[in-house]
BATI-351994 format. One line per 2 residues: number of its first residue (from 1); for each residue x, z, y of C-alpha. Coordinates in pm, 1 decimal. Layout:
BEGIN
NUM) X Z Y  ...
***
This chain:
BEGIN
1) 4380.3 -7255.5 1070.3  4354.7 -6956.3 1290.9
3) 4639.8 -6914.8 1561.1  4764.4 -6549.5 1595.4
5) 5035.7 -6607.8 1845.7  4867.6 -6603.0 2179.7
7) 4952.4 -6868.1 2518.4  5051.6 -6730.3 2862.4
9) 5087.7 -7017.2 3092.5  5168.9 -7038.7 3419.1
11) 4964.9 -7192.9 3702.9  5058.0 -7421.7 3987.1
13) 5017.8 -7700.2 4150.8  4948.1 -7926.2 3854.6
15) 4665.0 -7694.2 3720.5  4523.1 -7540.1 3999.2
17) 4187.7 -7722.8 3967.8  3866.1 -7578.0 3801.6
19) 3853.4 -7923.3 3594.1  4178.6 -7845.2 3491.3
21) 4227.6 -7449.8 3419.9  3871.1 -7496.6 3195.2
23) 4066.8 -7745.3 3000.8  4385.1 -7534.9 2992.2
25) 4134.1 -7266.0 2873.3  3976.3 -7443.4 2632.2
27) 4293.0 -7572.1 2493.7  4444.8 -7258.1 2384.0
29) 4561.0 -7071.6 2711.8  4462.0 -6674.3 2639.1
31) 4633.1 -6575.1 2966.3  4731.4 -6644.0 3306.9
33) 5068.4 -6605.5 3519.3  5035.8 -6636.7 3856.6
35) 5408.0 -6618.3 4030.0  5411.7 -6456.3 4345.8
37) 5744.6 -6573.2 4427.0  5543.6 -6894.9 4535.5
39) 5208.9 -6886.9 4654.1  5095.4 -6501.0 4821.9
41) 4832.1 -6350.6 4921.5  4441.3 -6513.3 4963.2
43) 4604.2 -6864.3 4764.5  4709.4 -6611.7 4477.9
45) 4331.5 -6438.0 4475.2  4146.7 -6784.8 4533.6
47) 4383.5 -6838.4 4169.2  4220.5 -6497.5 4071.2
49) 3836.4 -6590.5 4113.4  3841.0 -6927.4 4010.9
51) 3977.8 -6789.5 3654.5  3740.3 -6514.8 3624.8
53) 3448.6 -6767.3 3740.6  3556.3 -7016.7 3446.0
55) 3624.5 -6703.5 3166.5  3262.8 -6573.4 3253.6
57) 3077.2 -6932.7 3230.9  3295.6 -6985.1 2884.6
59) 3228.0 -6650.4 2782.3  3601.6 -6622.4 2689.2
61) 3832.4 -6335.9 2791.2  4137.2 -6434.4 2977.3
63) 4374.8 -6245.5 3092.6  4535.6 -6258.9 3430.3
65) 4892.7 -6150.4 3480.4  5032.6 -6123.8 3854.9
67) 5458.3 -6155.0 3841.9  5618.6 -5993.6 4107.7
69) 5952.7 -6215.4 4287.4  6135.1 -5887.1 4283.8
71) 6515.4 -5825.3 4394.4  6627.8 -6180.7 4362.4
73) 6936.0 -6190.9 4581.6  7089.3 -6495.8 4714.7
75) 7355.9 -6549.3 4989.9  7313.3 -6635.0 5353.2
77) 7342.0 -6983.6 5528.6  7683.9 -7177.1 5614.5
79) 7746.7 -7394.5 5903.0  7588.7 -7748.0 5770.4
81) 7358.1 -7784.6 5484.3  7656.2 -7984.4 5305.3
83) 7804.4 -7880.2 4983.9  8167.8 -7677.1 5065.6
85) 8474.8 -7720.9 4825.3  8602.1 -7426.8 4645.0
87) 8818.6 -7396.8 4383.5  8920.6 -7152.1 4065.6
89) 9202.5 -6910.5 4170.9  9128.3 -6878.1 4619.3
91) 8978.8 -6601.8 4766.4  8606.2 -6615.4 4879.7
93) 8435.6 -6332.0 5087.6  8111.2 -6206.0 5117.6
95) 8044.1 -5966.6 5403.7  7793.3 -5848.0 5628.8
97) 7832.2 -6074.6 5891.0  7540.0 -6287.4 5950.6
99) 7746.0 -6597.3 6146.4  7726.5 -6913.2 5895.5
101) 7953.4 -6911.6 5632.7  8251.7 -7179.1 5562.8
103) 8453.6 -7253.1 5220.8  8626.6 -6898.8 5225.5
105) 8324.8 -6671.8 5342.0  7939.7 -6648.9 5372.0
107) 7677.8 -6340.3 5467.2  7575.3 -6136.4 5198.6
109) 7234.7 -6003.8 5313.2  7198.6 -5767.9 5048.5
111) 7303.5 -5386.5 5171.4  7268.9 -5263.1 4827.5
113) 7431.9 -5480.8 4659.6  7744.0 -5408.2 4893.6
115) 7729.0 -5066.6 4850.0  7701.7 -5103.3 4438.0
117) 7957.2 -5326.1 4379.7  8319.7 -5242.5 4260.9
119) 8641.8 -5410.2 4151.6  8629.6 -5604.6 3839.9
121) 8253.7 -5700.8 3825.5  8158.7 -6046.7 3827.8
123) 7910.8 -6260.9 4065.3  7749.8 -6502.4 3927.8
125) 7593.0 -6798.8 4173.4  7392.1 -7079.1 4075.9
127) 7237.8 -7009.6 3766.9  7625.2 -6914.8 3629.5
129) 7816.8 -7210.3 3729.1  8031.9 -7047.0 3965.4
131) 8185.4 -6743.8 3878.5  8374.6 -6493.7 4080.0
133) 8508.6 -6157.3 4022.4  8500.5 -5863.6 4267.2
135) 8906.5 -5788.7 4385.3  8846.1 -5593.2 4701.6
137) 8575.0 -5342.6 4851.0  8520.1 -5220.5 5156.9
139) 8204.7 -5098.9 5351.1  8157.8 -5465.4 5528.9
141) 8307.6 -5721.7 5296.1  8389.1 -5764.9 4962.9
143) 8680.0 -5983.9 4854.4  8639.0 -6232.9 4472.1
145) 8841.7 -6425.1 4335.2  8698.2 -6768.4 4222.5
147) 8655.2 -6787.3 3834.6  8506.1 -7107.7 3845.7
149) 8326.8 -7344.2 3986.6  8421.7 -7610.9 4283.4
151) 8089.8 -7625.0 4517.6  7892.9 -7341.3 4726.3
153) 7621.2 -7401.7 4953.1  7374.2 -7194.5 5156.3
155) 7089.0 -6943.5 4980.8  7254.2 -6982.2 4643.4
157) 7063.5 -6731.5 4414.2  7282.0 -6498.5 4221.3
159) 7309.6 -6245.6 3946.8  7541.2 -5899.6 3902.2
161) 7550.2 -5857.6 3508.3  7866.1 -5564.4 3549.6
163) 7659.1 -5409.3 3825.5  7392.2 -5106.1 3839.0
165) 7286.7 -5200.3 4196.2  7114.4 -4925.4 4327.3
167) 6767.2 -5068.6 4505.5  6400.2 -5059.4 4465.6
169) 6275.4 -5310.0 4200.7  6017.6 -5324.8 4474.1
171) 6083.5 -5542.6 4818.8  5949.0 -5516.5 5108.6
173) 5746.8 -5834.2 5033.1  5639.4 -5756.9 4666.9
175) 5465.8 -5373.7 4791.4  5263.5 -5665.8 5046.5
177) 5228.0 -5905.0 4770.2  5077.7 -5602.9 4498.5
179) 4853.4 -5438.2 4764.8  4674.7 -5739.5 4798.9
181) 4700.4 -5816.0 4412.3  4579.9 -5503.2 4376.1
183) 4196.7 -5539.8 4530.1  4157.0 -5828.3 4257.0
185) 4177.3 -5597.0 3935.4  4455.7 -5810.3 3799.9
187) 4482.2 -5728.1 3455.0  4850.1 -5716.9 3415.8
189) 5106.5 -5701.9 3671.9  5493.7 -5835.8 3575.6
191) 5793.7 -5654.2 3730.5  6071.9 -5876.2 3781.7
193) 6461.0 -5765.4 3750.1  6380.4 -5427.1 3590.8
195) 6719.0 -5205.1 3482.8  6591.1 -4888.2 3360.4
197) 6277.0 -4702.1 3312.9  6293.4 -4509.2 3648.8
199) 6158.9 -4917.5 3768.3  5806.2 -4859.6 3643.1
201) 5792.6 -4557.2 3669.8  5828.7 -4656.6 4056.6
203) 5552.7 -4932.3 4008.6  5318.3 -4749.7 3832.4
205) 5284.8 -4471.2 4125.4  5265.4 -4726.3 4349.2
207) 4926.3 -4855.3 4143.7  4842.1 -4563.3 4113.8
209) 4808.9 -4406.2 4438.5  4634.7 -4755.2 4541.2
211) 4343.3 -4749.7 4265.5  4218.1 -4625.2 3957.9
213) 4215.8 -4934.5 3823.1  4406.5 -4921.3 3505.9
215) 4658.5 -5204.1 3554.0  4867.6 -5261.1 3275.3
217) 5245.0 -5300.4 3343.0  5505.2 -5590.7 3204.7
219) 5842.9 -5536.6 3235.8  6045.8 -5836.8 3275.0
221) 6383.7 -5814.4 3057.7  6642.4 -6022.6 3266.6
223) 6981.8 -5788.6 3298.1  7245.0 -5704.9 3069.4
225) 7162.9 -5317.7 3233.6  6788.6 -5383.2 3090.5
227) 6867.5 -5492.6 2762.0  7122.8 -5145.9 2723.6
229) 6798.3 -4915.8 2820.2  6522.6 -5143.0 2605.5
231) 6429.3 -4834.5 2445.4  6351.3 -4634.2 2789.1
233) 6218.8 -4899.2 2915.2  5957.3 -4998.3 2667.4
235) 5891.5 -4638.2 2588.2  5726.4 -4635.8 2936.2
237) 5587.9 -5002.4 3025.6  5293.5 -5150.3 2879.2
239) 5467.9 -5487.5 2763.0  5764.2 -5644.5 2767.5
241) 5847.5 -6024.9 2867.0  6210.6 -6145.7 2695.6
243) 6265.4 -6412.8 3080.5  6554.0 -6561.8 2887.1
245) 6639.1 -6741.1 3202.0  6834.4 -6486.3 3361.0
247) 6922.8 -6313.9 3069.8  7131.6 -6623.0 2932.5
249) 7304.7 -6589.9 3254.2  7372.0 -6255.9 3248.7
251) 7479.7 -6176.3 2913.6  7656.4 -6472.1 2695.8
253) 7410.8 -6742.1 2622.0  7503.8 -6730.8 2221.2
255) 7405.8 -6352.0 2231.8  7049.4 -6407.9 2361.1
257) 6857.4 -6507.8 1998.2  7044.6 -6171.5 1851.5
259) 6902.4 -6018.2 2189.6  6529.2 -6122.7 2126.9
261) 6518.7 -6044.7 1792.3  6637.1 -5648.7 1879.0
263) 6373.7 -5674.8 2166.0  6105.3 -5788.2 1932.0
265) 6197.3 -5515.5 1646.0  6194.5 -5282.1 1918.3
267) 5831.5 -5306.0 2071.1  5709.5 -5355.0 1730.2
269) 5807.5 -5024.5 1633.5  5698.7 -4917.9 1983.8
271) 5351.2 -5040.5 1969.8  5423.3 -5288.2 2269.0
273) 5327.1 -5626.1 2313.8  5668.5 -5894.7 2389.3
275) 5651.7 -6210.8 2569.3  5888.5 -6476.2 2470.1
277) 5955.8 -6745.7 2828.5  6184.9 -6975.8 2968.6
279) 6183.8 -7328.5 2895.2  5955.1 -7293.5 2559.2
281) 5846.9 -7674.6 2650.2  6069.0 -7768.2 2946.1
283) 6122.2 -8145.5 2868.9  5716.5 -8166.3 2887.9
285) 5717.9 -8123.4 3304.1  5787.3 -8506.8 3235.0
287) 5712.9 -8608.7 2887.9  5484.8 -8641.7 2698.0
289) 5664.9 -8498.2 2357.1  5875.3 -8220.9 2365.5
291) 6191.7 -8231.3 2166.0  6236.4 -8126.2 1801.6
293) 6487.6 -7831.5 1969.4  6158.1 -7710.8 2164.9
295) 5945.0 -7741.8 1869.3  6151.4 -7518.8 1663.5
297) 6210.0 -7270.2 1956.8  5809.9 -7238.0 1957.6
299) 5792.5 -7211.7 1599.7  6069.2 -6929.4 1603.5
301) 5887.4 -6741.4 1839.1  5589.9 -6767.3 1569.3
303) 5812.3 -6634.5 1287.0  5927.4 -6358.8 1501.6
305) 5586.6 -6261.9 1519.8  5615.5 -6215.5 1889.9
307) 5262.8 -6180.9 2072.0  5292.2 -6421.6 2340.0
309) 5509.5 -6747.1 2388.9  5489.0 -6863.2 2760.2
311) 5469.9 -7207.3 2973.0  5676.8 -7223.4 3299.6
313) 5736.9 -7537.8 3505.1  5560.0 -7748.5 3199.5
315) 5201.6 -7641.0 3328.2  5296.4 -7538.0 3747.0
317) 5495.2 -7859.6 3822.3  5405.6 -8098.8 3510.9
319) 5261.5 -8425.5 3488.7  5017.6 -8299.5 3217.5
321) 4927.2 -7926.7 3162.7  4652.4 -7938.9 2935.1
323) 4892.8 -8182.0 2700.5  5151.7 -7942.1 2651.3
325) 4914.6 -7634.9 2610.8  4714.9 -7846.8 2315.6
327) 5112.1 -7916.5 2195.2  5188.1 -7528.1 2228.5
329) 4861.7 -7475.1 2053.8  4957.9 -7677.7 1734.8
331) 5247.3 -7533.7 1671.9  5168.0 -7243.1 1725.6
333) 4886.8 -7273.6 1480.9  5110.5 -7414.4 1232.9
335) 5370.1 -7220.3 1208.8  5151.7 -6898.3 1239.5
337) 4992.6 -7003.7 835.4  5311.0 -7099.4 741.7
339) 5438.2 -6782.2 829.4  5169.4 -6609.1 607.3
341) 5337.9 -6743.8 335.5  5462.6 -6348.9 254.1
343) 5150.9 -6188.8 429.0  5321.1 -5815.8 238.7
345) 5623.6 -5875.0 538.8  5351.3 -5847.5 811.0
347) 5248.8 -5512.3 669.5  5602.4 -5356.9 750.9
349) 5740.0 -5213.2 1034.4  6111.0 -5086.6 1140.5
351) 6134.2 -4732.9 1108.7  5730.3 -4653.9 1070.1
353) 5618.4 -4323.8 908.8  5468.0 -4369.0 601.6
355) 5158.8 -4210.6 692.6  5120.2 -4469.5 1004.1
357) 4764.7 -4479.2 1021.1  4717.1 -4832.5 1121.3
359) 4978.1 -4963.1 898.1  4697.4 -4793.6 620.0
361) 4430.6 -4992.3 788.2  4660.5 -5333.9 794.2
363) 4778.2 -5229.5 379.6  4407.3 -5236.5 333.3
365) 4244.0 -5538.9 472.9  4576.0 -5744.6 305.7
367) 4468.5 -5567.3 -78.9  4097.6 -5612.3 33.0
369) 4180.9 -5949.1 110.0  3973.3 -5928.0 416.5
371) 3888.9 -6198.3 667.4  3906.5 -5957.6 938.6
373) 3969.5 -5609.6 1086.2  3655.7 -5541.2 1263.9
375) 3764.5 -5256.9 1561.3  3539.4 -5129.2 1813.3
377) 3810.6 -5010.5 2130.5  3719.6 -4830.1 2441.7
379) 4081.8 -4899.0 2469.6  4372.3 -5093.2 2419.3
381) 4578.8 -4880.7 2230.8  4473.4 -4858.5 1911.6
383) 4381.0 -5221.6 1841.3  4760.0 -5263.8 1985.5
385) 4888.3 -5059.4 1744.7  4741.2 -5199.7 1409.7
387) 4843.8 -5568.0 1548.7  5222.9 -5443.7 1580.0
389) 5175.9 -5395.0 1193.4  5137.3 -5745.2 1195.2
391) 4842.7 -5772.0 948.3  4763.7 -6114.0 792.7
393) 4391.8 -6138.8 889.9  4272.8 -6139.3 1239.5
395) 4140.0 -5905.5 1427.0  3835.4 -5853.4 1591.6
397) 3796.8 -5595.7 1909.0  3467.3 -5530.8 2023.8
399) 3488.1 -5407.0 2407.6  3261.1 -5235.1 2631.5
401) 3436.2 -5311.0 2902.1  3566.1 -5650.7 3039.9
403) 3924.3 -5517.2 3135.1  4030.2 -5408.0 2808.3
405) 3877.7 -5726.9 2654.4  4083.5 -5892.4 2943.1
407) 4421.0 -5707.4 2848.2  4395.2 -5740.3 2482.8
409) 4392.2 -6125.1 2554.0  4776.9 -6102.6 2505.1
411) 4762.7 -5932.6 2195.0  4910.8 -6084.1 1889.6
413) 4590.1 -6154.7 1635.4  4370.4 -6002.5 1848.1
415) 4013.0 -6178.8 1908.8  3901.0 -5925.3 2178.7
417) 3490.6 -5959.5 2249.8  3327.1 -5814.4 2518.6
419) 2995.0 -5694.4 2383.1  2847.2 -5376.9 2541.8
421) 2531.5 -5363.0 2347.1  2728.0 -5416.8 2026.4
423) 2984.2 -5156.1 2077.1  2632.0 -4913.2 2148.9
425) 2578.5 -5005.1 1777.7  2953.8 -4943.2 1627.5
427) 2819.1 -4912.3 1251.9  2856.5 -5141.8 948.0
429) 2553.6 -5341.2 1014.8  2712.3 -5504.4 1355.0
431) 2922.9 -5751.1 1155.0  2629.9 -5956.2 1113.1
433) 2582.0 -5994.0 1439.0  2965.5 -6121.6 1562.0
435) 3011.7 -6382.7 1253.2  3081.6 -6715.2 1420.7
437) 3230.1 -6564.5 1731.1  3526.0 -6806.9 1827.1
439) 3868.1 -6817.0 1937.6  4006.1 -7101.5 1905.9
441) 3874.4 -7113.8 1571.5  3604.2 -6900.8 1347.4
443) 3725.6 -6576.5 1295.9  3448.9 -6448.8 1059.3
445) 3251.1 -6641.6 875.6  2909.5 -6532.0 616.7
447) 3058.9 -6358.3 287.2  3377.8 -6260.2 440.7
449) 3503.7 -5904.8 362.9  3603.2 -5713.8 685.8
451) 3816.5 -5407.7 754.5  3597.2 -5124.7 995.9
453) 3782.2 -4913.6 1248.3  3580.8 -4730.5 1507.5
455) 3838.1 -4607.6 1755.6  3576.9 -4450.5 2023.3
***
């Protein structure tokens, strides 16, 4: 059975081997992450080659998508390394005094985020467990209240989900970390802690004014501020990943499915490929099954009809990468036929005119009962749009061009090909010339019906 939902996985230490990323490859893995909140620089672009040298020797696109750290705050040091008692109801101040902290104050590094917050809003340390609220502002120190939580210690990470904090999505070390990126054609580049549209905008001259590369841009939904300005924001980046990580922080954890599902309506009817991550397979950094919870969660993401479902920790840090990529891969494929069930509901989008072109071209290859859409793209945009109709049937996107076969790798459904001399050809007659090409499984096979779109 064909798999339409594609795999971004994350590498790290555990896959950082040729041996290993072929086998990841082979196993299902249609693009890349490399985190730059770890490993910078010339250990990033060794990443880079090695992945383009194994892609060209299989003759399979993969995508490669760099993800910028971004403004991730944390708090200064305290005296010891030791764990200091706090408790719900005493004051605790953060101010810009860089002396170690003790149980009733610690440096905030952060000018910003000093000069954006105001009484009322919340800080959230440690992933949420402690929880403070803002009683006090003044230009060097703001005084909380403890919420909850009994233990601080140094470079806790933290979150602001009441706050617009007025910075550059861009640090000083992710401009150094994406002007390196940059001279390795990644193929996607992820923005982390994005809250409104103005963010890649920012990003976007940055590329632009480095290269004429055309980088395509993921922004990184992780703040209650993002998920208010979806719209804007989607409207203007290239992708969108739902990192329910820090979203489940910032916004009530019970609110976060509800969340998804708006994000996933919304690119849909936006023409954008989502991103589904965090802890997809978490349990697998150790084991060797994932849990039934985990299984559904991937199969959700498959009835959602999102384009991408992504491995964290389970393939940088886990005892077997290619296992849980082969897991990810079944389920995917499962759940994918199951979900064809009502191939009709794929047809549909939210709010699309009725004279959508490529919903016409998806209505046709479902009454056709075609085994493909066949589209030759100079681009991505067109192929992205008829796969946000969700058609049943794959498709096939014949590329002149390695970076758009590259970026299309993420896709939902899409079976991008990069075939110069083909594309030359664009007429009826090329079909005979791509049955058997592969992805995972055969796409086309002799005496199938298929769709033609020429989108040159």
């Amino acid at each position: 059975m064909p798999r339409f939902t594609k795999i971004t996985s994350s590498i790290g230490p555990s896959c950082e081997t040729e041996r290993v990323l072929k086998q990841m490859i082979l196993a299902g893995v249609n693009v890349c992450r490399l985190n730059f909140s770890h490993d910078t620089g010339e250990t990033q672009g060794h990443k880079i080659d090695l992945i383009r040298k194994i892609s060209d020797a299989l003759n399979m696109p993969v995508g490669i998508m760099i993800d910028l750290q971004g403004p991730k705050h944390r708090i200064g040091n305290f005296a010891t390394e030791e764990k200091y008692q706090i408790k719900p109801g005493q004051i605790f101040t953060f101010d810009s005094n860089d002396t170690p902290g003790d149980a009733t104050r610690v440096y905030l590094p952060d000018a910003d985020v000093m000069q954006s917050l105001q009484i009322g809003d919340r800080i959230l340390l440690n992933d949420g467990k402690i929880e403070m609220q803002v009683q006090d502002v003044s230009p060097n120190a703001i005084r909380t209240k403890v919420i909850r939580g009994t233990e601080i210690w140094s470079r806790r990470g933290f979150n602001l989900p009441d706050t617009d904090v007025k910075t550059s999505v861009l640090t000083d070390k992710d401009r150094a970390d994406l002007e390196y990126a940059i001279t390795k054609n990644p193929d996607w580049v992820a923005v982390s802690f994005v809250q409104r549209s103005e963010d890649i905008a920012e990003v976007r001259d940055f590329i632009t004014e480095r290269t004429s590369h055309p980088i395509k841009i993921m922004a990184k939904i992780e703040r209650r501020m993002a998920v208010e300005k979806i719209t804007d924001i989607a409207s203007i980046a290239d992708g969108i990943m739902i990192a329910r990580g820090d979203l489940a922080v910032e916004l009530p954890y019970e609110q976060v499915p509800a969340i998804s599902r708006h994000i996933i309506r919304e690119c849909r009817r936006l023409n954008r490929p989502v991103v589904m991550a965090t802890q997809m397979l978490g349990s697998m950094v150790e084991n060797e099954f994932p849990t039934r919870a985990e299984i559904s969660d991937v199969a959700n993401a498959a009835y959602l009809r999102v384009d991408s479902t992504m491995t964290s920790e389970e393939t940088t840090i886990g005892s077997n990468p290619v296992n849980v990529v082969e897991t990810m891969n079944k389920i995917l494929s499962y759940s994918d036929d199951d979900a064809m069930a009502n191939p009709a509901d794929w047809v549909r989008t939210e709010n699309a005119p009725e004279n959508d072109w490529s919903r016409s071209v998806s209505s046709m290859a479902f009454l056709n009962h075609a085994g493909a859409i066949l589209v030759f793209a100079r681009d991505t945009v067109g192929v992205t749009e008829i796969a946000c109709r969700r058609p049943d049937v794959p498709i096939v996107a014949v590329c002149d061009d390695k970076l758009i076969a590259n970026q299309l790798c993420i896709v939902r459904g899409v079976n991008s090909v990069y075939m110069p001399d083909l594309f030359a050809q664009r007429d009826a007659s090329a079909v005979a010339h791509i049955i058997g090409i592969k992805s995972n499984k055969i796409v086309i096979v002799d005496g199938d019906k298929v769709s033609l779109c020429d989108l040159d």
